[in-house]
N, C-alpha and C positions, 0 to 999 in steps of 0.2 A: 714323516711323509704322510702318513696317515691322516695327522690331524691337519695339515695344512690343505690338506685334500677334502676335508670336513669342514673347515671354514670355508671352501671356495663353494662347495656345492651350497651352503649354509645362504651366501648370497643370490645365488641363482635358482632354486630347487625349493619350495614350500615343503617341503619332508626331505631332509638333512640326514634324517636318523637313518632309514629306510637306507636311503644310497650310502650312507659311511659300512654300517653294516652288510650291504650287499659287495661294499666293495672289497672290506675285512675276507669275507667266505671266499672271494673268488679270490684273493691270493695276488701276488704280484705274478708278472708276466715276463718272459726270459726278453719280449720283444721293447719293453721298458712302458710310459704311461701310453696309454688312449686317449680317444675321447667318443663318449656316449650321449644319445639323446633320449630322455625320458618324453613319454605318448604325456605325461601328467604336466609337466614342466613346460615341453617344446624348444628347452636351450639344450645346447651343445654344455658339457663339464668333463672334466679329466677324471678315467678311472683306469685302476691297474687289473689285468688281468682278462675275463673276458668280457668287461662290463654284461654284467646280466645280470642290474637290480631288476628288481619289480616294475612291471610298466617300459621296460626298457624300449625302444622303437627300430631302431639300430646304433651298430656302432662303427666307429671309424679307427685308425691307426692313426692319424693324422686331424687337427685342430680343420676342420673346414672352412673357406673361406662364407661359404653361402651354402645355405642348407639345401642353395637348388642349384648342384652341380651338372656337371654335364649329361650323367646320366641318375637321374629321380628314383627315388623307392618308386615303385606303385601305389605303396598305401600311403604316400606321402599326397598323390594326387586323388586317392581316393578320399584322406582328409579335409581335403580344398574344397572337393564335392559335394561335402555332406550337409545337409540342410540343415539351417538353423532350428537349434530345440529349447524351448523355454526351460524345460523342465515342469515334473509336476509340485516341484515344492514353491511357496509364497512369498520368498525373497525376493526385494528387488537389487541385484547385482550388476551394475554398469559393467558389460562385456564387448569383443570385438569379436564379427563371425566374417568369415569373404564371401561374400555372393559371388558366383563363381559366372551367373547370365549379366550383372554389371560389370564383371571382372575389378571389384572394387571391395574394402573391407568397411564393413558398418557396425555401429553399434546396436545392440538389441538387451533388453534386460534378462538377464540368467536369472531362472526360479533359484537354484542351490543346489541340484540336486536331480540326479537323469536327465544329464547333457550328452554330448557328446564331442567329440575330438576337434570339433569346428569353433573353438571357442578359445577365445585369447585374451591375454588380461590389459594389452595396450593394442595400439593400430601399429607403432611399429616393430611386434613382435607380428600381429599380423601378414605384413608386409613381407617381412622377409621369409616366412614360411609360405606362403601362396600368392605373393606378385607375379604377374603374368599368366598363371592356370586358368586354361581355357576351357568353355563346355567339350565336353567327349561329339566327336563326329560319329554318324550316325556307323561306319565302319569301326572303331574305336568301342563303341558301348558294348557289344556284344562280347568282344576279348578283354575288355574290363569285367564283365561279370565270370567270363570264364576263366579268367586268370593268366592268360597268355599275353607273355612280354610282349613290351611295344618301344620303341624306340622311342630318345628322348622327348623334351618337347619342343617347340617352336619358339625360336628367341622369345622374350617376354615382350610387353608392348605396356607403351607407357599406358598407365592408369592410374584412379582414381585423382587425387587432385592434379595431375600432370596432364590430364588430354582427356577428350570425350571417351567414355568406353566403346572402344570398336568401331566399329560401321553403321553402328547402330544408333546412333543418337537421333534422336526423334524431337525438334523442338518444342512441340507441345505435350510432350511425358516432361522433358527434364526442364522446360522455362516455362508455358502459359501454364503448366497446373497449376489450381491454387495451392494453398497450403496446408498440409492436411497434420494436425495434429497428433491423431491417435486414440486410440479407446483408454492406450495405458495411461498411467499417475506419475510417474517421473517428469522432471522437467529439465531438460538438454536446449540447452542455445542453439539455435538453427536458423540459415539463411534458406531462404526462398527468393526467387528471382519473380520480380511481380511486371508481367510481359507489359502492361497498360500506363505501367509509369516506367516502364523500362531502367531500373533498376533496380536494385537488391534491399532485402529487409527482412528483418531480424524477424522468428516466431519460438514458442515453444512446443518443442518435441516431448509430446506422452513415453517414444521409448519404444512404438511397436505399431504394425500397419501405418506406415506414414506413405510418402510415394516417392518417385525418382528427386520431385524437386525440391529436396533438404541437400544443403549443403554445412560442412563443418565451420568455413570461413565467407567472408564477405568476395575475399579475393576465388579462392576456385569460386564461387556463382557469379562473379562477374567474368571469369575469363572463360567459362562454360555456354554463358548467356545474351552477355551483354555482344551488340551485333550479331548475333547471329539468328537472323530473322528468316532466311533465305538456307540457311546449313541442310545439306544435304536433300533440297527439296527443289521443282523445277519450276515450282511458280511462288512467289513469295507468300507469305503468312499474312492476311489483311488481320489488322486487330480490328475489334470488335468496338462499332461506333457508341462514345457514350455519351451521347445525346439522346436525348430521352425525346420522343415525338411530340410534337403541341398539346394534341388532346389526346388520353388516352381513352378507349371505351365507357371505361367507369366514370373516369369525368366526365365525356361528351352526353351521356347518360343524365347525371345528375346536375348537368345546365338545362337541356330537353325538359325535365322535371320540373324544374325554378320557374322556367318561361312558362309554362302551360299552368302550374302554379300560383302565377301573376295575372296570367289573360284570365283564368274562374274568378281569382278574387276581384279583379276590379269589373267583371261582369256583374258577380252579383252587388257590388256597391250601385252601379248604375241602376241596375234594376230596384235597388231598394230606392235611391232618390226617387225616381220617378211613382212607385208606390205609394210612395211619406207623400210627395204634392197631390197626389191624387185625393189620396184621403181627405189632407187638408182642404182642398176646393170641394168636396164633396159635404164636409160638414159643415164650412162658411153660407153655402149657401140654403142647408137647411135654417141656422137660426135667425136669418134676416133675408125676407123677401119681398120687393118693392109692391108687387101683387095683393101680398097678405096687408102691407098697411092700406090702400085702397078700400079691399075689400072693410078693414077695420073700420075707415071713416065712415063710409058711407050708413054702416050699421049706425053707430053712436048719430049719424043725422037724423035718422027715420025716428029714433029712440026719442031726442030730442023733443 
């Protein structure tokens, strides 16, 4: 039994040794197997006795259909909660955390190393551990800090690729933004909904600070997107004219220049023709004067 119970966890459990052994000490149990969920793991696996390896989270008598029964750990919504943490080590590790104000699960790159419980190694392990966890109401925060039970939670609501998150959709957060790549080096396939050609188109995602309008598939950004120009807003969204105006400043600018440009120069040409004849007539008529041969003749007569 033992070992069969070591190969099961062997599939589900990145440390196998840890839980065979934890489950060796605790001994079988008069009530027959369990089932246990490790904080490290996040699945459900079969143990005897009182499951209490290391890291344990709780445990069940019974195989769970959904980790979110009718009535939730606390700390199971307090995991939902918890803000995504790189870590300070320099790994880059493709991870899934649920932003709990999108009610949606996203990827973000894990350093390796001082994370915390908000962090998953696919979207549909994400999924089933914090679908539907909503922000704490402002009645709610206070008896979560304090530790005092609260009843279950409110049916789940479809999200992330299934329906807009909430009430909240805004169509110029999640369609007109541009597309924002990120500061990080990773590079993730990502749709963006481009509002001015009203349809969708592929970018790559850095992996960190991106913004609402990345989507995983073509399909959720078109059925997020596309039409809904008018969603939840009481006058419609004018897209932004991309017509560019006739003249702009700096052109009209640098024609005003050309012209003014043109009237100096061909001023001062005119003004030089008229200079050049002047000259001209002014020295023709020094070296031949009808006067000066007169005066000539009349000399050579007397001379004569």
């Amino acid at each position: 039994i033992l070992s069969d119970r070591t190969a099961h966890a062997s599939l589900s459990d990145p440390f196998p040794q840890q839980r065979s052994s934890a489950a060796a000490r605790a001994g079988r149990s008069e009530h027959g197997p369990g089932w246990g969920s490790s904080r490290t793991s996040r699945l459900c696996s079969p143990c005897w006795g009182s499951c209490s390896w290391p890291g344990a989270a709780w445990s069940f008598d019974y195989h769970p259909a959904s980790l979110r029964g009718s009535e939730e750990p606390a700390d199971l919504q307090d995991l939902c909660h918890a803000p995504r943490v790189v870590g300070r080590c320099r790994a880059s590790i493709p991870r899934w955390w649920y932003n709990v104000t999108d009610q949606a699960c996203q990827t973000f790159v894990y350093g390796g190393c001082g994370g915390n419980e908000n962090n998953f190694l696919t979207r549909k392990e994400c999924l089933r551990v914090c679908a539907g966890v909503t922000e704490y109401s402002a009645n709610e925060a206070p008896a979560r800090r304090s530790g005092a039970h609260e009843p279950g939670p409110s049916a789940p609501k479809k999200q992330d690729s299934e329906a807009f998150p909430g009430n909240d959709f805004n169509y110029e957060d999640y369609c007109a933004a541009k597309a924002v790549t990120g500061p990080c080096r990773a590079a993730f396939q990502r749709w963006f909904f481009d509002a001015e050609k009203n349809t969708c188109a592929h970018f790559i995602y850095g992996g960190c600070r991106g913004n609402k309008n990345s989507y995983l598939t073509q399909e959720d950004c078109m059925s997020k997107c596309f039409g809904k120009r008018t969603y939840n807003s009481s006058h419609p969204v004018v897209p932004h004219s991309t017509k560019e105006p006739l003249l702009s400043p700096a052109v009209a600018l640098a024609v005003l220049l050309a012209v003014m440009a043109a009237v100096l120069l061909g001023a001062m040409v005119v003004i030089f023709i008229k200079m050049a004849r002047k000259n001209q007539a002014s020295a023709f008529s020094t070296v031949w004067s009808p006067i000066d041969d007169k005066e000539y003749l009349v000399k050579s007569a007397y001379t004569l």
